[in-house]
C-alpha positions as a printed NumPy array, in Angstrom:
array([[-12.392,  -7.515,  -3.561],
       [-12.111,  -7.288,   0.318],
       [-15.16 ,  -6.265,   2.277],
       [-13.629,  -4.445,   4.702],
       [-10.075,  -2.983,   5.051],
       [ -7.286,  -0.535,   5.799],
       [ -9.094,   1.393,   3.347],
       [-12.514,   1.983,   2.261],
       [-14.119,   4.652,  -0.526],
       [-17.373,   4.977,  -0.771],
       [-19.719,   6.649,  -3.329],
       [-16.802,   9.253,  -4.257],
       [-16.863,  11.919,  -6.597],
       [-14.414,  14.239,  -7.671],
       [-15.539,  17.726,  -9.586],
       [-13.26 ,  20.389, -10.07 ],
       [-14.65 ,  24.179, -11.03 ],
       [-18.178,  23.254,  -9.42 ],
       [-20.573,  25.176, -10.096],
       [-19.097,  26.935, -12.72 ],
       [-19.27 ,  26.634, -16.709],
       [-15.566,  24.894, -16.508],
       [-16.874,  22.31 , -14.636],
       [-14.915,  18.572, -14.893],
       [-16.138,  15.56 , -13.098],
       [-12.832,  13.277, -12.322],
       [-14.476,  10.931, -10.545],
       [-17.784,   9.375, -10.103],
       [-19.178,   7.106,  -7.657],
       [-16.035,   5.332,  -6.603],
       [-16.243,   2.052,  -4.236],
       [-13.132,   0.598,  -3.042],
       [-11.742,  -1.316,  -0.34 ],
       [ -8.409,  -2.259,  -0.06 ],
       [ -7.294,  -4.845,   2.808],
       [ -4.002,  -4.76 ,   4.742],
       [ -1.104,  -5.571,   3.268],
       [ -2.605,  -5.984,  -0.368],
       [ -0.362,  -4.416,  -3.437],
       [ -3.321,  -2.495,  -5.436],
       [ -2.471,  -0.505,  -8.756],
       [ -4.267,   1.744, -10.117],
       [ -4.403,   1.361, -14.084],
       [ -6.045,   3.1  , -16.505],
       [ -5.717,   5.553, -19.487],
       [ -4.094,   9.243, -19.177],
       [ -7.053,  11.863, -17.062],
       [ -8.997,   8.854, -15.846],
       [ -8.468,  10.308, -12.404],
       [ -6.18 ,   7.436, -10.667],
       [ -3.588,  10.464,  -9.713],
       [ -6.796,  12.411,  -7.714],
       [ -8.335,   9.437,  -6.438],
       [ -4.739,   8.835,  -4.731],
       [ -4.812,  12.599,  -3.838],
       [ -7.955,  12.2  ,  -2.186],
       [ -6.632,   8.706,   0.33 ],
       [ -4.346,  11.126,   1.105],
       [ -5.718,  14.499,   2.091],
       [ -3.972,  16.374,  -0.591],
       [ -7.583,  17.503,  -1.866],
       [-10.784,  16.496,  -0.711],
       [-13.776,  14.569,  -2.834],
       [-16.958,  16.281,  -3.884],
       [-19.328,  13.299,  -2.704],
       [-18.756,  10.154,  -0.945],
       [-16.971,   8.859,   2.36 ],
       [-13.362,   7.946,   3.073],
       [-11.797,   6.183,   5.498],
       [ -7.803,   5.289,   5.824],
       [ -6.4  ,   3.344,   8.682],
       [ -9.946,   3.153,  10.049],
       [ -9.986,   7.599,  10.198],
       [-10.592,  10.382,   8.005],
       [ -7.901,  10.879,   5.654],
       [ -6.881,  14.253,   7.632],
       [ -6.725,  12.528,  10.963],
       [ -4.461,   9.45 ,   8.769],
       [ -2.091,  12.169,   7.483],
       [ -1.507,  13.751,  11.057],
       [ -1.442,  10.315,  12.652],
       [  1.49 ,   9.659,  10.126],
       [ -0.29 ,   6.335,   8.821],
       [  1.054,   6.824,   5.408],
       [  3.575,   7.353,   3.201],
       [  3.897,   9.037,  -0.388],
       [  6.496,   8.952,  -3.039],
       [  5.287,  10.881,  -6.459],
       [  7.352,  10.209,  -9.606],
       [  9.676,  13.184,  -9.018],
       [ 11.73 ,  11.583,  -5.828],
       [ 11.445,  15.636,  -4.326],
       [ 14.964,  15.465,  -2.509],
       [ 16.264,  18.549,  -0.546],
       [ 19.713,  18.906,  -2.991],
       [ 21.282,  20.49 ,  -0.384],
       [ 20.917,  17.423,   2.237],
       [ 22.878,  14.437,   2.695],
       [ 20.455,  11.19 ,   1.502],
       [ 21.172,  10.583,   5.739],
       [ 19.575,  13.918,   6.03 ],
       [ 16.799,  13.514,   3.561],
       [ 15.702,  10.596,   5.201],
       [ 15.64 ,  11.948,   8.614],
       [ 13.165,  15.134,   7.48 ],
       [  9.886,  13.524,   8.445],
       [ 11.477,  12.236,  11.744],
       [ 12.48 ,  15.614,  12.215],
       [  9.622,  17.431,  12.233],
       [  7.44 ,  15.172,  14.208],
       [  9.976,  15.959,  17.043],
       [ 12.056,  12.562,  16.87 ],
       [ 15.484,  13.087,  18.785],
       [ 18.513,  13.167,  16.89 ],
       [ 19.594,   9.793,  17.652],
       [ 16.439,   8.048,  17.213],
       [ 16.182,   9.714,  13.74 ],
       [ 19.544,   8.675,  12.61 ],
       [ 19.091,   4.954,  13.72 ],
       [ 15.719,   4.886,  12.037],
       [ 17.493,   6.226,   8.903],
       [ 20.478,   3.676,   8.638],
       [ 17.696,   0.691,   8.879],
       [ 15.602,   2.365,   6.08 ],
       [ 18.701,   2.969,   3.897],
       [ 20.08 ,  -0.591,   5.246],
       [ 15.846,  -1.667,   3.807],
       [ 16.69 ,  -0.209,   0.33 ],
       [ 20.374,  -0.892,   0.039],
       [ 21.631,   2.432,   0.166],
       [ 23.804,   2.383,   3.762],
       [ 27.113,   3.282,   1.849],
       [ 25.942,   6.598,   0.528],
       [ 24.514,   7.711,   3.21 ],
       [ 26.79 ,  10.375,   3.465],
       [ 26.02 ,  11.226,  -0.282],
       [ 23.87 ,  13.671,  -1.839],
       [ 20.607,  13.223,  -4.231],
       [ 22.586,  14.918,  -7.103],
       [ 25.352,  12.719,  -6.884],
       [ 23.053,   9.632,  -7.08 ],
       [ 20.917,   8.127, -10.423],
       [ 17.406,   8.481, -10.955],
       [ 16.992,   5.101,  -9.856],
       [ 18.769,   5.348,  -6.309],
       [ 16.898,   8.5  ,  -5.485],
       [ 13.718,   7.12 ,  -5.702],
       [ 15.142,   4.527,  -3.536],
       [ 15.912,   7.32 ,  -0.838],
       [ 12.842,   8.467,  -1.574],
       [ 10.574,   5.329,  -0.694],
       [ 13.368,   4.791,   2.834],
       [ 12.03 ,   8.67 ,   3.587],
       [  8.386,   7.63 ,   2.853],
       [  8.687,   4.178,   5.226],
       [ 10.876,   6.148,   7.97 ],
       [  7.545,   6.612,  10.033],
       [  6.659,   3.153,   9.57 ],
       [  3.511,   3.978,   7.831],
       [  1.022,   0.968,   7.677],
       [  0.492,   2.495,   3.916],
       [  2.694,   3.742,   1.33 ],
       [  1.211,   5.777,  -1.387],
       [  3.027,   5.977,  -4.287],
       [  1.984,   8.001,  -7.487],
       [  4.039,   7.051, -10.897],
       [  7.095,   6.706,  -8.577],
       [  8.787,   4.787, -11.828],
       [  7.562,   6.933, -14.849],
       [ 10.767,   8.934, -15.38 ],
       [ 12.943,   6.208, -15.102],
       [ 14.402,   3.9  , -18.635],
       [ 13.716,  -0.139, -19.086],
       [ 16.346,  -0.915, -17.411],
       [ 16.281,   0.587, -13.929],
       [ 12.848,   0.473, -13.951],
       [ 12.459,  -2.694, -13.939],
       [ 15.115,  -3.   , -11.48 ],
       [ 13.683,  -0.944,  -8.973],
       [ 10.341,  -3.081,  -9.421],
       [ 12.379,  -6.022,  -8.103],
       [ 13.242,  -3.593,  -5.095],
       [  9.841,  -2.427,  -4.883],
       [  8.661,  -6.105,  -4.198],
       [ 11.344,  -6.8  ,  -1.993],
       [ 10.876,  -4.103,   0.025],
       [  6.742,  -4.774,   0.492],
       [  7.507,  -8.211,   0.928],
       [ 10.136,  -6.937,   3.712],
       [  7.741,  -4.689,   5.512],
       [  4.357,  -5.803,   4.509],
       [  2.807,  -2.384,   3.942],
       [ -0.077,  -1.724,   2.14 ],
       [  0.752,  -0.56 ,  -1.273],
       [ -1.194,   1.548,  -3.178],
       [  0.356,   2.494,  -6.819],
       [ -0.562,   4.246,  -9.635],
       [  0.671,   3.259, -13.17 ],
       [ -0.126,   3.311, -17.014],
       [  1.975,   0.837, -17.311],
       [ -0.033,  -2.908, -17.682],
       [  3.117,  -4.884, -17.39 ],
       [  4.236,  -3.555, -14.07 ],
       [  1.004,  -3.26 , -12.799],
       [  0.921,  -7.229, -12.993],
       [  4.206,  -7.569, -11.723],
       [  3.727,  -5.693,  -8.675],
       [  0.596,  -6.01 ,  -8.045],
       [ -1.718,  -8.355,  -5.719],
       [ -4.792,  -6.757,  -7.592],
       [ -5.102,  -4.497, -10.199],
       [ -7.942,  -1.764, -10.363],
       [ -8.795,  -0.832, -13.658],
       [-10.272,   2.514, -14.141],
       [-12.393,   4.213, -16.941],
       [-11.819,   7.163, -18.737],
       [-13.126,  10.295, -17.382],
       [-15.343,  10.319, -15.431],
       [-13.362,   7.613, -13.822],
       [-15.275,   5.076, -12.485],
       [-13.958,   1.215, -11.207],
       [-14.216,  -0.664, -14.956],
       [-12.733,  -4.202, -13.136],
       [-11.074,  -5.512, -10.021],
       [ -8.749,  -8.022, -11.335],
       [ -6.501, -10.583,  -9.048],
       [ -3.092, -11.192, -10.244],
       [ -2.655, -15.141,  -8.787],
       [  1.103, -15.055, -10.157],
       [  3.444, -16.596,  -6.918],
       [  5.448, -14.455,  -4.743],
       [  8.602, -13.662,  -5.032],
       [  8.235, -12.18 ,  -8.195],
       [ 11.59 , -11.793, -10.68 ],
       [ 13.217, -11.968, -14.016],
       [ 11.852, -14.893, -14.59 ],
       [  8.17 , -14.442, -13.492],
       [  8.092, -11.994, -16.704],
       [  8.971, -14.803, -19.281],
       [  6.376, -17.229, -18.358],
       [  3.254, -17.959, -19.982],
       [  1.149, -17.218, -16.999],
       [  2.44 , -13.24 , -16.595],
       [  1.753, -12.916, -20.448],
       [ -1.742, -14.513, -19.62 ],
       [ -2.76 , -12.349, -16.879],
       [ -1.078,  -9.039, -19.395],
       [ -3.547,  -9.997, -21.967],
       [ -6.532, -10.276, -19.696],
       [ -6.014,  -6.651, -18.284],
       [ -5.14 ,  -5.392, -21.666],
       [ -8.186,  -7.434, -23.055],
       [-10.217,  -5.453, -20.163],
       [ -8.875,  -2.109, -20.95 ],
       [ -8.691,  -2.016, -24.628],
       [-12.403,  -3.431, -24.299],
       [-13.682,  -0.705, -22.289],
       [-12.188,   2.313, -23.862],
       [-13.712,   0.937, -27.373],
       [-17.127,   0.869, -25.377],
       [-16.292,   4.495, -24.449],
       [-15.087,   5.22 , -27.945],
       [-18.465,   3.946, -29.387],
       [-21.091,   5.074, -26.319]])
């Protein structure tokens, strides 16, 4: 694990309902530090807290205990700054704007002029190979492609991170998978710091640069685990011996520490 970086968490906890008899701790004395341009997932069983602990890097609600710090700032002054980006699993498009339009929101209300904005967009739809339906509207695309507009409206600000919470839970096999091979190209395109939450063991080593595996609630960091498997990553990458390696040694990890829990 890095020991500094574009982000750092220090002694965070999460409670929710303090101070009350329906008191739940979330999260409990959470270090992490993530460096610049690392993929990171978040993995770890359903309520461990990986969606709040993403919630908290990005000032959608704010930790009980501890210190954080994104882009070297509070993660108030790294939301107004524009620093990152978020997709959630539910792409969120406005139905009743173009994809163009979609994309152009956040330029839009940070005051970008209307040329600047709609240059911006055609290079982020141009990033995610969606420049031909531009014109198009989310309901008239699949689940996949919005998503796709989805991440080119989270990068339009050029965030140095993207946040991105489930952003391929809804999705079947198929286009999942594919959009993981976008995902990667993309990153590996732009270089921004990825930070991704996911039940999902196999895509977290596909992605993924590291992989954080969290407890069950309270969450807590179980395991930092490096994912050495060569960039780029495709098809292929999934069928060798190595990728079924590293699967077993986070599964290993993560079956091993919710028996612990099981039996504590």
């Amino acid at each position: 694990m890095p020991e500094s970086g574009i982000i750092s968490v220090h002694g965070v906890t999460k409670e929710f309902n303090s101070a009350t008899d329906r008191s739940v701790t979330a999260l409990t004395d959470i270090d992490l530090t993530i460096a610049e341009g690392e993929f990171v997932s978040l993995l770890g069983p359903s309520g461990c807290g990986k969606s709040t602990l993403l919630r908290i890097l990005a000032d959608l609600t704010p930790p009980t205990a501890g210190t954080v710090q994104v882009n070297g700032k509070t993660p108030a002054a790294a939301r107004r700054d524009r620093d990152y980006g978020m997709v959630f699993q539910q792409a969120g498009l406005f139905e009743w704007r173009s994809v163009r339009r979609n994309v152009e929101l956040p330029l839009q209300v940070a005051g970008v002029a209307k040329e600047e904005r709609r240059n911006k967009a055609s290079a982020m739809l141009d990033l995610v190979r969606l420049e031909d339906f531009a014109s198009h509207f989310p309901w008239q695309l699949s689940g996949g492609m919005q998503q796709r507009v989805a991440i080119a409206r989270a990068l339009s600000a050029d965030p140095k991170i993207l946040f991105m919470d489930e952003p391929l839970g809804a999705l079947d096999e198929m286009n999942r998978e594919h959009l993981q091979a976008e995902l990667l190209r993309i990153w590996s395109d732009t270089r921004t710091t990825v930070v991704f939450v996911t039940h999902s063991i196999s895509e977290a080593v596909f992605l993924s640069s590291r992989i954080v595996v969290m407890s069950a609630r309270p969450g807590r960091i179980a395991a930092n685990i490096d994912v050495d498997l060569p960039y780029p990553r495709t098809a292929a990458t999934r069928t060798t011996p190595e990728f079924f390696e590293k699967v077993t040694q986070v599964r290993t990890v993560l079956h091993g520490m919710l028996a612990a829990g099981e039996t504590s």
